[in-house]
BAMI-126066 format. One line per 8 residues: their letters; for each residue x, y, z of N, C-alpha, C. Coordinates in steps of 0.1 Angstrom, whole numbers, m for minus. Atoms other than C-alpha are relative to their C-alpha. Last residue first. Example, Ala and Ser with C-alpha at 12.3 -4.5 7.8 and 13.67 -1.06 7.14 Angstrom:
BEGIN
sa> m9:m11:0:137:m11:71:m8:11:8 | 9:m12:0:123:m45:78:9:12:0
END
This chain:
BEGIN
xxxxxxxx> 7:9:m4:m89:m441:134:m2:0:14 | 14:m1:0:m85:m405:121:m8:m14:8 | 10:m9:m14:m52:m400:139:m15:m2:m6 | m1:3:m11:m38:m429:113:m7:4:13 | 11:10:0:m52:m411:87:m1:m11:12 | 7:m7:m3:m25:m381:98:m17:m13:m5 | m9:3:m11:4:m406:93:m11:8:4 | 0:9:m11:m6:m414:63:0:m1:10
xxxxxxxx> 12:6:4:m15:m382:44:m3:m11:9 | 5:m13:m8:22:m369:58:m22:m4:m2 | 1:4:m15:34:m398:44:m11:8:7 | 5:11:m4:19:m391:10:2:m8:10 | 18:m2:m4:26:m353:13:m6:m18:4 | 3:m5:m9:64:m362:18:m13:0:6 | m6:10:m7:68:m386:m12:m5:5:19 | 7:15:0:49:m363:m35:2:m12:13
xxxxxxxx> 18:m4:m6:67:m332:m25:m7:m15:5 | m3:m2:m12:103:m353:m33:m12:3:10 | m4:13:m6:92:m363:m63:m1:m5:15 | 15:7:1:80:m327:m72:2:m16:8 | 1:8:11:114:m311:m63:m14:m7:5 | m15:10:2:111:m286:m34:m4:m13:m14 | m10:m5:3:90:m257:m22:11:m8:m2 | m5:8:14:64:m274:m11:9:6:m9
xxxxxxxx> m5:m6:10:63:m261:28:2:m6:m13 | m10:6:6:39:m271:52:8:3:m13 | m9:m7:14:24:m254:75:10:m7:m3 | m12:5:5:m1:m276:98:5:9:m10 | m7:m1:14:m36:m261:114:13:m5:1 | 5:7:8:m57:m271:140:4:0:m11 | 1:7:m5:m47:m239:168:m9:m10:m14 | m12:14:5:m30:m218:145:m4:m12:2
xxxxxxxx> 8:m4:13:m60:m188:154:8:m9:m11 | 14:6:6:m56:m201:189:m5:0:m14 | 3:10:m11:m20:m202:202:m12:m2:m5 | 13:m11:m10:m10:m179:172:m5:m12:6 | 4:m14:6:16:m187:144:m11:2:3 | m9:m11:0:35:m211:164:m1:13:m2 | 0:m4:m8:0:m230:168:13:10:4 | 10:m19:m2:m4:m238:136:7:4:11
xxxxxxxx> 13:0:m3:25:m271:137:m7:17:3 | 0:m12:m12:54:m271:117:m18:3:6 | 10:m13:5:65:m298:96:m3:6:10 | m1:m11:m8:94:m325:98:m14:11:m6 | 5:m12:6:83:m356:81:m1:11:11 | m9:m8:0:97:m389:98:5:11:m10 | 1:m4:11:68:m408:96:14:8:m6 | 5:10:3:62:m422:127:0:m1:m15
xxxxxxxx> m9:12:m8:82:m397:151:m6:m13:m10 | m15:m2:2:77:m367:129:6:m15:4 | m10:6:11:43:m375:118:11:0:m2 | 4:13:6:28:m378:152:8:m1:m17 | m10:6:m3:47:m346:163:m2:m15:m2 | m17:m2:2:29:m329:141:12:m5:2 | 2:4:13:m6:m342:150:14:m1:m7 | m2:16:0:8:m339:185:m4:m2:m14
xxxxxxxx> m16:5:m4:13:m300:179:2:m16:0 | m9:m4:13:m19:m292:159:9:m7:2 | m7:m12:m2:m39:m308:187:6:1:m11 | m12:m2:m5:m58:m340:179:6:16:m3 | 3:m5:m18:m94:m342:172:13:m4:5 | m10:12:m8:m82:m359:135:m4:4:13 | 10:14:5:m112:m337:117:10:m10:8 | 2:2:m12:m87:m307:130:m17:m11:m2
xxxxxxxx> 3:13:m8:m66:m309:106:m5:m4:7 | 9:m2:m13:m66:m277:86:m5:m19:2 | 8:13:0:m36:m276:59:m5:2:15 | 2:m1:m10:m18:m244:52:m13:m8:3 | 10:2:0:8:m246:23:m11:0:13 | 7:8:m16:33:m223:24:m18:m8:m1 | m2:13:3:48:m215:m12:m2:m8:10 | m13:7:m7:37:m177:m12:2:m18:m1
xxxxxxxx> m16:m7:2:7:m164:m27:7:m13:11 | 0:m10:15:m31:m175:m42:13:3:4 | m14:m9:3:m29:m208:m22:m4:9:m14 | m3:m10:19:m67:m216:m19:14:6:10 | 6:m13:1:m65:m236:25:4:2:m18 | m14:m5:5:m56:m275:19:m12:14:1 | 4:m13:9:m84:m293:40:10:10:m6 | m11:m13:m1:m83:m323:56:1:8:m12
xxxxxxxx> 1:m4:m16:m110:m348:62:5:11:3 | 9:m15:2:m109:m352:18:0:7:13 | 4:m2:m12:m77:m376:27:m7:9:0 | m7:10:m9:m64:m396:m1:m3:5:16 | 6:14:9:m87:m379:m34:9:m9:16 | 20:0:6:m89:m343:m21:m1:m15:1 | 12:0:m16:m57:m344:1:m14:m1:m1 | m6:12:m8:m33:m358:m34:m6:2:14
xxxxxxxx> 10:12:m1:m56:m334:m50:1:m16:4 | 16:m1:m3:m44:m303:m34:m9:m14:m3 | 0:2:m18:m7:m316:m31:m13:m1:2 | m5:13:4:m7:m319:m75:m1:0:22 | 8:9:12:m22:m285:m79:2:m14:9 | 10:m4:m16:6:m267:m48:m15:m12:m10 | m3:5:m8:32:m286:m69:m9:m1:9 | 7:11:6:16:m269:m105:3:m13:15
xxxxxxxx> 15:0:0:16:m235:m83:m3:m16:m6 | 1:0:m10:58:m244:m75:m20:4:0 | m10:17:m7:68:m250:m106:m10:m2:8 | 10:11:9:45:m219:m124:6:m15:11 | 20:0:m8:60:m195:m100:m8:m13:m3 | 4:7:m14:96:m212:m105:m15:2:6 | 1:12:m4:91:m204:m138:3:m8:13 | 10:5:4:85:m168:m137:m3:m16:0
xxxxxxxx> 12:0:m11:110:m164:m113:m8:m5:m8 | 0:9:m7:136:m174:m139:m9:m1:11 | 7:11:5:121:m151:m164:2:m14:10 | 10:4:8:126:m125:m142:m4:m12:m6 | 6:11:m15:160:m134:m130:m16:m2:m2 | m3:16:0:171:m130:m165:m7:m5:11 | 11:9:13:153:m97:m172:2:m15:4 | m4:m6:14:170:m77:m140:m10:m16:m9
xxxxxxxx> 13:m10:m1:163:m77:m98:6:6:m16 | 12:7:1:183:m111:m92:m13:12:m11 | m1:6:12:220:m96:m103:m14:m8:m3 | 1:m5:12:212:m65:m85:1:m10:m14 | 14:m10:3:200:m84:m55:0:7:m14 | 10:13:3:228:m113:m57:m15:13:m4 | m4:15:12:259:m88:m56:m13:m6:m4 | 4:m14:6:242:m62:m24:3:m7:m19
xxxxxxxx> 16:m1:2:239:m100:m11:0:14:m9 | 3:11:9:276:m112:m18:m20:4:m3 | m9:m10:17:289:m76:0:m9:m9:m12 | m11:10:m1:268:m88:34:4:8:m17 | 5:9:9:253:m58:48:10:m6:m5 | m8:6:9:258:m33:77:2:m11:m9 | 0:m12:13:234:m11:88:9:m3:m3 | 3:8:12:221:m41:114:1:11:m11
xxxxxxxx> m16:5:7:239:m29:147:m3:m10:m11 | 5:20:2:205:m29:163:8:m3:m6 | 1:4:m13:211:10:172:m1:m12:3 | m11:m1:m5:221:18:139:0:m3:13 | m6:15:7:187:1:125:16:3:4 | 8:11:m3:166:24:149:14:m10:m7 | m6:0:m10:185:55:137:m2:m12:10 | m15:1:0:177:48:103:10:2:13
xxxxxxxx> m3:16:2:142:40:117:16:1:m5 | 2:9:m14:139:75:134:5:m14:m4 | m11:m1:m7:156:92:101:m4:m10:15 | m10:6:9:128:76:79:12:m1:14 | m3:19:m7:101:85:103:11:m6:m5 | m5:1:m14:115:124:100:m8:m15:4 | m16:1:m6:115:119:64:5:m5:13 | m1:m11:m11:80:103:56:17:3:6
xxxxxxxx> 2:m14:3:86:82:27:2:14:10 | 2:m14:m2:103:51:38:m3:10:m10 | 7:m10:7:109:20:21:m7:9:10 | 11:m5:m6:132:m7:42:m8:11:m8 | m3:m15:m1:157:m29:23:m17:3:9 | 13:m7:1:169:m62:27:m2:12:0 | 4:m14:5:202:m83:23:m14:2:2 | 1:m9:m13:214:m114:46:0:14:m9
xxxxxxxx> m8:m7:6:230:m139:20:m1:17:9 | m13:m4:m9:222:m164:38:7:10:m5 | 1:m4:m10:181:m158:25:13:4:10 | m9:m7:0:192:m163:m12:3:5:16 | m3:7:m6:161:m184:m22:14:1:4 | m13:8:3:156:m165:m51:10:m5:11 | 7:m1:15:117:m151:m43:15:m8:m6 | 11:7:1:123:m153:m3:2:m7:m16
xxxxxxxx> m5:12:m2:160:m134:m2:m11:m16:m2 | 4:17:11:145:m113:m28:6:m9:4 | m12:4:0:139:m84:m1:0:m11:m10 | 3:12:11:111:m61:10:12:m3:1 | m10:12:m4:101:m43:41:3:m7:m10 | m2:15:6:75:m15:40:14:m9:m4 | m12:11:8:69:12:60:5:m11:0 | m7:18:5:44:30:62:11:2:1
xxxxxxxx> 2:10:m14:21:63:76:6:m13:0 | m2:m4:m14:33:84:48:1:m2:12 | m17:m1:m3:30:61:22:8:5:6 | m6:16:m2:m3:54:27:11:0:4 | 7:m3:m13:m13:95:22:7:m14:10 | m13:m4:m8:11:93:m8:m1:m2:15 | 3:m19:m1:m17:71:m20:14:1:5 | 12:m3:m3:m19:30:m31:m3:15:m1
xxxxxxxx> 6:2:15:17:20:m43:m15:10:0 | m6:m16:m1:27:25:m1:m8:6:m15 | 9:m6:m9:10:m12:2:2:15:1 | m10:m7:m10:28:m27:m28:m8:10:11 | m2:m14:m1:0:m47:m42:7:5:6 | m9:m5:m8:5:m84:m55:m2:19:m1 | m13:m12:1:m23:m94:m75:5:2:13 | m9:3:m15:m49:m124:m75:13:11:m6
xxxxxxxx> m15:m1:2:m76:m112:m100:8:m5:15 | m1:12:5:m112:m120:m92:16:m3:m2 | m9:m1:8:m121:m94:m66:9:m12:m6 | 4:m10:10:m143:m91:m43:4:5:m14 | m5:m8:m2:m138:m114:m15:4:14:m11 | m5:0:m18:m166:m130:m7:12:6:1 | 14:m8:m9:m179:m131:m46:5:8:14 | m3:m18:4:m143:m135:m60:m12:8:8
xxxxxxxx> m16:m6:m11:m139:m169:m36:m1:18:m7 | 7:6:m15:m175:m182:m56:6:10:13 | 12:m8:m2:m164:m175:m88:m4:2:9 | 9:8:7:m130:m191:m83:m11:11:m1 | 10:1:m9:m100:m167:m79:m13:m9:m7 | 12:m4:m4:m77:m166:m105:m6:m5:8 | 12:2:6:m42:m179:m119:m10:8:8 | 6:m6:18:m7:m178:m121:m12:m9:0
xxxxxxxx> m3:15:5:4:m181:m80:m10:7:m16 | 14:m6:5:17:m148:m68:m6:m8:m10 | 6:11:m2:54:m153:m46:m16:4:m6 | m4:7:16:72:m124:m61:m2:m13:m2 | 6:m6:5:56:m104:m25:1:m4:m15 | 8:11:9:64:m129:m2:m2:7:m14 | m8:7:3:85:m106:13:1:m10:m7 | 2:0:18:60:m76:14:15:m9:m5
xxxxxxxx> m12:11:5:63:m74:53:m3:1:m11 | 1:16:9:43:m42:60:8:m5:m8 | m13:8:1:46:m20:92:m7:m12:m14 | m5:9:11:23:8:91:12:m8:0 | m10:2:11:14:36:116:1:m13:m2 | m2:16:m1:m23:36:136:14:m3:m12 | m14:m4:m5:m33:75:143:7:m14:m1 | m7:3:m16:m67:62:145:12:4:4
xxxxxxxx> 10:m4:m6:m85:74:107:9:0:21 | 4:m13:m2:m54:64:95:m7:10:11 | m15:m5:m7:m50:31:103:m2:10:1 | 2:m1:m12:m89:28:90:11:1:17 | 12:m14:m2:m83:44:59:2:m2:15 | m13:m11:0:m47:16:55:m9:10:3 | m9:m7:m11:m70:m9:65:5:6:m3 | 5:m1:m12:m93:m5:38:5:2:12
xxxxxxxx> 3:m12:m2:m72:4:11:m12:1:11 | m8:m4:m9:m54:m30:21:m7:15:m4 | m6:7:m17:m85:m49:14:7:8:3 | 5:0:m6:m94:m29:m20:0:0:19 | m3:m16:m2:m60:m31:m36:m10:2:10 | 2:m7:13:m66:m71:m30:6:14:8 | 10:m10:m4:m47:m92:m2:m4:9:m12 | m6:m9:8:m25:m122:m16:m9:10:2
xxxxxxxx> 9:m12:7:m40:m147:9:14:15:m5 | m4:m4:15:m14:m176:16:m11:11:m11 | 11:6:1:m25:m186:51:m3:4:m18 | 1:12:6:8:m187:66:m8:m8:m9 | m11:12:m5:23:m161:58:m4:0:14 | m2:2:m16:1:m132:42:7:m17:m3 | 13:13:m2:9:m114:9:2:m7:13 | 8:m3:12:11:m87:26:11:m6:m13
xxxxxxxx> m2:9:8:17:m94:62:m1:m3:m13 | 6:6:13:11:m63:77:9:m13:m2 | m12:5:14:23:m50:112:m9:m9:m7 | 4:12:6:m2:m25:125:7:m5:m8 | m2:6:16:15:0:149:m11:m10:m6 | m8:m14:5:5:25:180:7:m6:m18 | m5:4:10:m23:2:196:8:14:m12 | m15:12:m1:m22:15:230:1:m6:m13
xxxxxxxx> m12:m12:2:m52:43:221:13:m5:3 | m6:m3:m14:m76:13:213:15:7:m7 | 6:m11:m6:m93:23:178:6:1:17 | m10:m13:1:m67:1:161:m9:8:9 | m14:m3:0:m85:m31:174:11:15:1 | m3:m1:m14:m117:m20:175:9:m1:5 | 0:m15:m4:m112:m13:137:m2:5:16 | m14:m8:1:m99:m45:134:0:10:2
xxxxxxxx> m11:m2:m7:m126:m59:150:15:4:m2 | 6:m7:m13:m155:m49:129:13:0:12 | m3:m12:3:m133:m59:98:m3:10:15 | 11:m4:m4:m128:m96:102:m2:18:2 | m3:m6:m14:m107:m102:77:m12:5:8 | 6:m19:1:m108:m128:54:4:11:9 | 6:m6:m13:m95:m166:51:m3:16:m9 | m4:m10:m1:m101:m191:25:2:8:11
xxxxxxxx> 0:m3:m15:m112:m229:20:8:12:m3 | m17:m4:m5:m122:m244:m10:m4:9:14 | m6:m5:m9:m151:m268:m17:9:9:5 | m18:2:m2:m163:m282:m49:m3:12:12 | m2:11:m13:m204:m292:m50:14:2:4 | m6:17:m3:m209:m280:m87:5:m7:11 | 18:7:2:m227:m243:m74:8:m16:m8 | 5:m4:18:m195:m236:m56:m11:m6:m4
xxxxxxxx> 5:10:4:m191:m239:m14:0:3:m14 | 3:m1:14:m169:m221:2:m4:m8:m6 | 3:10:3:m156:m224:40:m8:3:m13 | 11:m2:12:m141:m195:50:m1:m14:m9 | 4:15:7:m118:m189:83:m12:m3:m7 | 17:16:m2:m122:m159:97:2:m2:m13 | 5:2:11:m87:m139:105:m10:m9:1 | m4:15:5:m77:m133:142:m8:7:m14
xxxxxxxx> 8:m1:10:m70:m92:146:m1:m18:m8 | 2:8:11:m44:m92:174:m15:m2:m6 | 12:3:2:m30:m72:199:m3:m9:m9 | 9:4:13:3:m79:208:m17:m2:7 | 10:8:m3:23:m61:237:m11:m4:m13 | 7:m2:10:59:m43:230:m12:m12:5 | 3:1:m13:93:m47:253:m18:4:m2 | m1:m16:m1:110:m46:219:m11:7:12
xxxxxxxx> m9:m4:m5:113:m81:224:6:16:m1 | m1:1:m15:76:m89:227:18:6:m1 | 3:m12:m9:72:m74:194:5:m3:14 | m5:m12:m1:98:m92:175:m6:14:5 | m12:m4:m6:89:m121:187:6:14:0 | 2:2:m11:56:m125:177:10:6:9 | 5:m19:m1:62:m107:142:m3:m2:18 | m12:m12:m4:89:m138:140:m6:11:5
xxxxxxxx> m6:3:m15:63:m167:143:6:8:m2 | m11:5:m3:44:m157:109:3:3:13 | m9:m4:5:8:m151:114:18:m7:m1 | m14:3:m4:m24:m166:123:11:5:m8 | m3:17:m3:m34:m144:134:m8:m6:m8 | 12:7:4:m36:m105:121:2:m15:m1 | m1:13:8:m16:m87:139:m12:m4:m6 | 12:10:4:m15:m54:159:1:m7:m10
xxxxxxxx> m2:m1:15:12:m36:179:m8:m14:m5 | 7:14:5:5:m28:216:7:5:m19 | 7:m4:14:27:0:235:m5:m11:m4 | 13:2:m4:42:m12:267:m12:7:m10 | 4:12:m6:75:2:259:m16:m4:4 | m9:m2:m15:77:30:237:m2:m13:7 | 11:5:m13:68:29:201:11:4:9 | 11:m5:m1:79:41:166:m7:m6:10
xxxxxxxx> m2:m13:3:119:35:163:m13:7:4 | m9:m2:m13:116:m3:182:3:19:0 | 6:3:m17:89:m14:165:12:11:9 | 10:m9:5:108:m2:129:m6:1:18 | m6:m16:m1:141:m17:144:m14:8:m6 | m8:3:m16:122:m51:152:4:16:m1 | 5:3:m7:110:m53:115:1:2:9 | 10:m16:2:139:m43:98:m9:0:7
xxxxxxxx> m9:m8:m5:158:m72:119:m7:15:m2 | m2:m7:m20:131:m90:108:7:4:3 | 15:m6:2:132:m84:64:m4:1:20 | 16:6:1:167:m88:69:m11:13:3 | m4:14:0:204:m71:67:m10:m13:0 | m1:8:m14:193:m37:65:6:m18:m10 | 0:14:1:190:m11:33:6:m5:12 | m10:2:m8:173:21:37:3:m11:m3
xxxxxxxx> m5:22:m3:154:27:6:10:7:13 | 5:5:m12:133:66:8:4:m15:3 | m1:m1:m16:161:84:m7:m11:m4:8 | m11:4:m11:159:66:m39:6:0:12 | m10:m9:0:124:70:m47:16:m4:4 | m13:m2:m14:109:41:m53:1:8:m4 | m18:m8:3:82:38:m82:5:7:15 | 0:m7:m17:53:10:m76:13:10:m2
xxxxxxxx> 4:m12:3:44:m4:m112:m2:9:9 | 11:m2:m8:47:m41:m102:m5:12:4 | 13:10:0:73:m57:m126:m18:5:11 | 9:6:14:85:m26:m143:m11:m13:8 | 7:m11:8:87:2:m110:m8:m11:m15 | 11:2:m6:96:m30:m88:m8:13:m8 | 12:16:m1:123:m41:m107:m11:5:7 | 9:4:10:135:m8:m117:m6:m9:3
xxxxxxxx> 12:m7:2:137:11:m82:m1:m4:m18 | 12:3:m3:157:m19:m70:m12:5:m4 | 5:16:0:182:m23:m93:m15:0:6 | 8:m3:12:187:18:m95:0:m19:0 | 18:m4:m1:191:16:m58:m4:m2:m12 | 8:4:m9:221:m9:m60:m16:3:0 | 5:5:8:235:6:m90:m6:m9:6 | 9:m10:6:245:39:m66:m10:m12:m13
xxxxxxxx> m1:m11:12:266:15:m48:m11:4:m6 | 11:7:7:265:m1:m13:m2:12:m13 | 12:m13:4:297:2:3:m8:m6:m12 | 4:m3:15:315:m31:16:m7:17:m6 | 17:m13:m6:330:m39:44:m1:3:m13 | m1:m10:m14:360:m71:33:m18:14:4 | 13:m2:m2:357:m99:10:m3:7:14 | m2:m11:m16:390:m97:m9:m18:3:1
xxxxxxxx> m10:3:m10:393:m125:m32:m1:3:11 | m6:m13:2:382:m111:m69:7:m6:13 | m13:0:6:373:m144:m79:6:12:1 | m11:11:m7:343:m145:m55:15:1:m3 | m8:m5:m14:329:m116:m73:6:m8:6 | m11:m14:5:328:m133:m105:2:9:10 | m14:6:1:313:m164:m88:10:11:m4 | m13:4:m17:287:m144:m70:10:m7:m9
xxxxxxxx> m1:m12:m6:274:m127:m107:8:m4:16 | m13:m3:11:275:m161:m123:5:14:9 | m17:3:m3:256:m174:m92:7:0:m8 | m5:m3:m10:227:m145:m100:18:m9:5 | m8:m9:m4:225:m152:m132:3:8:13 | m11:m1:8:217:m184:m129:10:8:1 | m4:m6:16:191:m180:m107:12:m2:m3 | 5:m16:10:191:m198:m74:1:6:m10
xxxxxxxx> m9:m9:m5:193:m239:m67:m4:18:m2 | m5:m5:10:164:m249:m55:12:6:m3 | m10:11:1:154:m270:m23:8:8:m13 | 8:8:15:128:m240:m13:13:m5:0 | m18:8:8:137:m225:24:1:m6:m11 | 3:m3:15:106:m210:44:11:m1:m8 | m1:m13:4:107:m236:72:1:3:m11 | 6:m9:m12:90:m265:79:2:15:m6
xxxxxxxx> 10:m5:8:86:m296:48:1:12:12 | m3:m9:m11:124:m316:66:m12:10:m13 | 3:m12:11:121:m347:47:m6:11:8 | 7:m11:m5:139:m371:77:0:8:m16 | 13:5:7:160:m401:64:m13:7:0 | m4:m2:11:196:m388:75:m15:m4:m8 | m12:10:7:180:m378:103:2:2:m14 | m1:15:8:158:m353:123:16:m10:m4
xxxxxxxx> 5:7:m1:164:m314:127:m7:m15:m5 | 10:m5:m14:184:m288:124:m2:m12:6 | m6:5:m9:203:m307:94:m1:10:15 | 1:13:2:177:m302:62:11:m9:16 | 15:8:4:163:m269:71:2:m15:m2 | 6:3:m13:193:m255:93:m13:m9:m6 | 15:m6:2:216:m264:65:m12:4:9 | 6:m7:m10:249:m270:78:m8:8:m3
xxxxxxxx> m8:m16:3:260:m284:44:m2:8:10 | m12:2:m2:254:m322:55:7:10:m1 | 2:4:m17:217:m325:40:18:m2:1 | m3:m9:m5:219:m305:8:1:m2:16 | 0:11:m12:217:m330:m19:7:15:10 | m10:m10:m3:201:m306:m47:3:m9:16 | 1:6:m13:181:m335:m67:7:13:3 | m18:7:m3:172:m318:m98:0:m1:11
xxxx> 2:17:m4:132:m314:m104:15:m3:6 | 7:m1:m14:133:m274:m106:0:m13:4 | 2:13:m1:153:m281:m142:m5:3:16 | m6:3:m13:155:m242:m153:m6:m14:4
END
């Protein structure tokens, strides 16, 4: 697959490249990769296409067996059939879960910085956020090299859930923005201490074919304990898990398929099941697009496979080639260790400018769209930039090295 090809996409009512800016604007914000999608996936939409009639669809019996093989071979998690619901997104599911296992004025717990939607989607289920900031980890190795990680703070998470208002903890797994791929460990941590409080399970797992091909340094395995970077299905763990969860997946992320508006929910527990199936009819989202039930089964087989596999490698040799274009042109700023997802999460706060004016300094001077921390938590964002490389190398290159400039500028 040629990941380099130009994809001219400004003009198609893109919201990533015609939201915002000009025709000269490199739009690095949301989660959106420039690529086209698998192969076999647009063989699979063109041969439906030619059929004509794109009316309600039912979701066939080759639907579930798509999903419960991809994730039984690539990541050794086995679905049952009757615990998939399938929805329209990964937030909509989200939203209808909050909205099936609370009451108003209930708290649901984060771990900042997070993505901007888990914000939203509590406050609009009339819902109050707690939150579990993450600590930021400065690493030294015995040759003098640097990286940057987060963790969790553990004492307060469990103060966290231990208040009797916190009634969910939504997951991030792997997290977005700060690109930690959580060990088995980690999440069998929180999932005891959910437990232990009565504290049910929401985890996004959307990132989750985002899992960059390599290892932990010596240093990053010490502090967090474990050398491998793996993707764990959070239910995968015990039945016990799986009882108190539910998890959110989708391969709009992984084959860049997001308009296509498919996702599914994983349930075990029945009578939570039926609350959230009742939840997702109440949010007028239990109806799905026909082209997505189409793209999923055509993504979640050998071919798409190997086409993910090279997009992982693309996009970790991209994240490589960003890291030392900030080592070698601006050490001041700091690329957090990407082990998952394609968000990079650069700490700027050596410029003593706010996230947001840093931001808006390279939009108006530089005319690089990017997204400042502070979306994803007023304090635990505050000094950070997400920026997306999810796009031809060329293209990266050209971005970062404004984006480099325009942020040296705040150093003088």
């Amino acid at each position: 697959m040629n990941f380099d090809k130009e994809i001219k996409r400004r003009g198609t009512n893109c919201i990533k490249w015609d939201e915002f800016g000009n025709a000269g604007t490199i739009p690095m914000w949301v989660a959106d990769m420039d690529f086209e999608t698998a192969p076999c996936i647009m063989q699979a939409l063109k041969k439906r296409m030619e059929h004509g009639c794109f009316g309600y669809t039912l979701v066939p019996e080759t639907y579930y067996e798509s999903n419960i093989w991809w994730f039984q071979y690539r990541h050794n998690w086995k679905i049952s059939r009757n615990h998939l619901i399938y929805t329209s997104g990964v937030v909509p599911a989200v939203s209808a879960i909050i909205k099936a296992m609370t009451t108003a004025g209930d708290k649901v717990l984060i771990q900042t910085p997070v993505y901007n939607c888990f914000f939203s989607s509590i406050r609009n289920n009339n819902c109050q956020i707690a939150e579990n900031k993450l600590i930021y980890n400065e690493v030294k190795s015995a040759n003098g090299a640097i990286e940057h990680l987060y963790t969790i703070d553990w004492d307060n998470f469990e103060q966290q859930c231990s208040d009797p208002k916190v009634k969910i903890f939504l997951l991030c797994n792997p997290h977005n923005p700060t690109g930690r791929v959580w060990t088995k460990a980690e999440l069998t941590r929180m999932g005891e201490i959910c437990i232990k409080h009565n504290v049910f399970i929401i985890s996004d797992e959307i990132h989750c074919e985002f899992v960059m091909p390599t290892i932990r340094s010596k240093k990053a395995a010490e502090i967090i304990g474990e050398n491998e970077i793996k993707y764990t299905p959070f239910t995968s763990i015990s039945d016990t898990f799986a009882n108190n969860c539910a998890v959110c997946i989708s391969p709009s992320k992984a084959f860049n398929i997001a308009g296509l508006q498919i996702a599914n929910i994983v349930v075990k527990d029945e009578n939570t099941r039926a609350k959230i199936d009742r939840a997702i009819n109440i949010n007028e989202v239990c109806d799905v697009n026909p082209f997505g039930v189409i793209a999923l089964q055509a993504a979640y087989t050998a071919e798409g496979e190997q086409w993910l596999k090279e997009l992982n490698n693309y996009i970790y040799n991209n994240y490589l080639v960003t890291k030392q274009m900030f080592e070698t042109g601006l050490p001041e700023c700091s690329v957090t260790t990407l082990e998952g997802t394609y968000l990079l999460w650069l700490n700027i706060k050596s410029t003593g400018k706010t996230a947001k004016e840093a931001a808006d300094h390279i939009f108006k001077t530089k005319n690089i769209f990017i997204t400042h921390g502070t979306l994803y938590g007023e304090t635990a964002g505050e000094g950070f930039l997400r920026i997306n490389i999810a796009t031809r190398r060329s293209l990266m290159e050209d971005g970062i090295n404004k984006i480099i400039n325009g942020l040296r500028e705040l150093h003088r």
